[in-house]
C-alpha positions as CSV (number, residue, x, y, z in Angstrom):
1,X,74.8,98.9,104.5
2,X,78.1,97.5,106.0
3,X,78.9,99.1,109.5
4,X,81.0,101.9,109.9
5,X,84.0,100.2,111.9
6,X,83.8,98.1,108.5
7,X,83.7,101.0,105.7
8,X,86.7,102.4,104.2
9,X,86.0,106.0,104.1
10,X,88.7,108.7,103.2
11,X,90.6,108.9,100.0
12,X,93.9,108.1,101.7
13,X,92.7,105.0,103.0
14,X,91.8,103.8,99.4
15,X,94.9,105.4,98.4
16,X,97.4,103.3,100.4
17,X,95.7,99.8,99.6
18,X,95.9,100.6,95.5
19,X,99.8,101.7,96.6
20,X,100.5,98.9,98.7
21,X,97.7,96.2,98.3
22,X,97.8,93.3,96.5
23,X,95.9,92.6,94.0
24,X,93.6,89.8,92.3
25,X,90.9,89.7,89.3
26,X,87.9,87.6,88.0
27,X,86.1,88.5,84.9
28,X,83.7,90.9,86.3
29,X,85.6,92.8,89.9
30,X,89.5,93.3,91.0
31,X,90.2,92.8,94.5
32,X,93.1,95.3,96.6
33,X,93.9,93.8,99.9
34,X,96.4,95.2,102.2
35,X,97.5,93.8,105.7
36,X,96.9,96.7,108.5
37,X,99.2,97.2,110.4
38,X,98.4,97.9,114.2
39,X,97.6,101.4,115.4
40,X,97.4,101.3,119.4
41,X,100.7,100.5,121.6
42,X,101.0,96.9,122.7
43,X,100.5,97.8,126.1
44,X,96.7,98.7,125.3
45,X,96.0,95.7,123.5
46,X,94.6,92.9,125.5
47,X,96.6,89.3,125.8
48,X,95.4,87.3,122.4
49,X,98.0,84.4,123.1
50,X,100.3,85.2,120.6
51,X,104.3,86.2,121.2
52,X,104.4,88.8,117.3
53,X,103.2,92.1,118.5
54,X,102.0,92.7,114.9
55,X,99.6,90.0,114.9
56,X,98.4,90.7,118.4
57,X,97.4,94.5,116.8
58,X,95.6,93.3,113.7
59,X,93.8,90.5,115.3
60,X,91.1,92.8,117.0
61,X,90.8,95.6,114.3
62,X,87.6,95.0,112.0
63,X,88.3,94.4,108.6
64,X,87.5,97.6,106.1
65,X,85.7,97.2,102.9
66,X,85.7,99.7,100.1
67,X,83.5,99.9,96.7
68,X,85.1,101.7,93.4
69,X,82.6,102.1,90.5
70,X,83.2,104.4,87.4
71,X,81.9,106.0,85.3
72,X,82.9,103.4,83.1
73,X,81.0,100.8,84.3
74,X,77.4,102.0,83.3
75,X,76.9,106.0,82.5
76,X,73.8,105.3,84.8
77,X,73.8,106.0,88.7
78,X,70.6,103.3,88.7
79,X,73.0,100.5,87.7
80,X,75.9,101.1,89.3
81,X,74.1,101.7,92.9
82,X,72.1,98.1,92.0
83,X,75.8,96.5,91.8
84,X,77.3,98.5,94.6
85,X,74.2,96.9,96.9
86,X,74.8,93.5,95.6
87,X,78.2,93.2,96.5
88,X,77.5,95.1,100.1
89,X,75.1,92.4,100.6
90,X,77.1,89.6,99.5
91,X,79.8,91.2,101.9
92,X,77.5,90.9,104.6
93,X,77.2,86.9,104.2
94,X,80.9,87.0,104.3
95,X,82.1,89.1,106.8
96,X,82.2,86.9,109.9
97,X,84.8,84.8,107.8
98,X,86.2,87.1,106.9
99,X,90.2,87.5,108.7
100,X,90.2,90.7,111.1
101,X,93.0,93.6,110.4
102,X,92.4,93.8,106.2
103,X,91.4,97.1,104.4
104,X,89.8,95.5,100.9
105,X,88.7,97.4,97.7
106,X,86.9,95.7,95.3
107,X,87.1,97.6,91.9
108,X,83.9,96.6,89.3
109,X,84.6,96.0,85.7
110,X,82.2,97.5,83.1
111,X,81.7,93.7,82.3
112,X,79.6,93.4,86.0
113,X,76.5,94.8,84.0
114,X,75.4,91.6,82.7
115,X,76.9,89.9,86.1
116,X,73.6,88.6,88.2
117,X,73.2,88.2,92.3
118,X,74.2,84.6,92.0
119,X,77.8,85.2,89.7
120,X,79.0,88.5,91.7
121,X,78.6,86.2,95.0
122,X,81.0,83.4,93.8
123,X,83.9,86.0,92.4
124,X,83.7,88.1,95.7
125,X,84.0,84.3,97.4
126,X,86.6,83.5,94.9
127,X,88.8,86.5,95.3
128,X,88.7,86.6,99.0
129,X,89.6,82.8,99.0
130,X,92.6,83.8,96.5
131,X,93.8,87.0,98.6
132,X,93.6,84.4,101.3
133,X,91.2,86.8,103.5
134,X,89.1,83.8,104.5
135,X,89.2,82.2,107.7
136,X,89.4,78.1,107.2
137,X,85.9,77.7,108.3
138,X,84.6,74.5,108.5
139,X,80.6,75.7,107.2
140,X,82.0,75.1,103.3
141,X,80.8,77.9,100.7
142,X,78.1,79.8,101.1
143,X,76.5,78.8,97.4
């Protein structure tokens, strides 16, 4: 399970990054990715170095991550709580390079069924390279 600071929890929060989020596919998941914008007054926020006020907001709020799995991926709850873990998990690996200040849903495909461990981690590593979401970190890929 991700942390709560990291979960994207009420249907308005999933709704504004399908409204406003941009989006990016592989063969098995979609990615939405929207840019947060910053919630406290600059006052509150401590010094980060940086002169944009937006920035300066973003740059301390954890990044959100939200799951969306139909019905029409597998009829079976079994399979699609088996997917939903896999890609928590692979999250997990990736979230400390993971840019702070981003609300991320990753929508799975009905095609994910076949998908194994190994295929789902590249995708979720390619679309968060694509969305540019990653930090440039130096360790290389994770695979």
């Amino acid at each position: 399970m991700l942390p709560a600071s990291n979960r994207l929890k009420r249907p308005k929060e999933f709704s504004a990054v399908y409204r406003t989020g941009i989006s990016r596919k592989t063969s098995h998941l979609t990615l939405r990715a929207k840019r947060r914008k910053g919630v406290l007054p600059v006052a509150k926020q401590p010094d980060l170095g940086t002169d944009n006020p937006t920035e300066a907001l973003t740059a301390n709020q954890p990044t959100r991550v939200g799951i969306s799995i139909s019905l029409k991926v597998s009829k079976k709850a079994v399979i699609r709580n088996r997917i939903k873990r896999q890609i928590r998990a692979g999250l997990r690996e990736f979230l400390p390079r993971i840019s702070q200040g981003w609300d991320l849903v990753f929508i799975v495909r009905p095609s994910a069924v076949e998908c194994n461990y190994r295929q789902l981690l590249q995708e979720l590593e390619q679309l968060l390279a694509q969305a540019e979401v990653l930090n440039g970190d130096s360790r290389g890929s994770l695979l």
